[in-house]
C-alpha positions, 0 to 999 in steps of 0.5 A, a space after each residue: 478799493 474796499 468797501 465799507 459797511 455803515 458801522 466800519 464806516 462809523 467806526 473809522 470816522 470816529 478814529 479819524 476825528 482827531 486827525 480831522 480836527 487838526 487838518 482843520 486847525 494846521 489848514 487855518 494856521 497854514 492860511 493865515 501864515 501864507 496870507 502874511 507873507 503874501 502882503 507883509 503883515 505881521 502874524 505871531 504864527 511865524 512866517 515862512 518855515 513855519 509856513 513849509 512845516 504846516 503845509 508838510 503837516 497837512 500832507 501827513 494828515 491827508 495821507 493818514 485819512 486816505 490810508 484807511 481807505 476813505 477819499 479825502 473829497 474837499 479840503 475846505 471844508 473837509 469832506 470825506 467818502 467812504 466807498 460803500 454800497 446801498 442796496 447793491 448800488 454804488 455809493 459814498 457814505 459821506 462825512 463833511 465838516 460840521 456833520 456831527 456823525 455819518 449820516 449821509 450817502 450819494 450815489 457814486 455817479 451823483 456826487 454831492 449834489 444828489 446826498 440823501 439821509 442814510 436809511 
């Protein structure tokens, strides 16, 4: 496992937003064609090929974003982690759906409940 520094970490994030931004819109499209098939209604989407096609779309996305070395943490809604370290400290600098840039970080062994303001 690489670490990255803040600005790789940046640099990477702002490369991954479009990847980002459509494992959002795949993920709301997969969830609507899988709630219509589930209870019948109609949706302009398709149904269920079109279903396998977005949920195989999704797995390429998620395998781009961890390619680089990033953790895909959460799927909705997104959070992504790259291993990094503060101070000599282990730690995730952390990216979730809606943040408009990196500007968090936890500690490893915290998770996401112990996320501070990066320095």
């Amino acid at each position: 496992m690489s670490l990255f520094s803040v600005p790789e970490a940046r640099a990477e994030l702002a490369k991954l937003k479009p990847v980002l931004a459509e494992i959002v819109e795949v993920r709301a499209d997969a969830a609507e064609l899988a709630a219509s098939l589930h209870d019948g209604s109609p949706t302009n989407l398709g149904g269920l090929p079109e279903l396998k096609a977005a949920q195989a779309r999704l797995d390429d996305l998620m395998t781009t974003v961890q390619a680089t070395g990033a953790e895909l943490k959460g799927f909705a809604p997104l959070l992504v982690d790259f291993p990094s370290d503060v101070d000599g400290v282990p730690v995730l600098l952390c990216w979730l759906e809606g943040d408009e840039g990196l500007t968090w970080y936890h500690r490893a062994d915290l998770g996401f409940a112990g996320r501070r303001r990066l320095p």
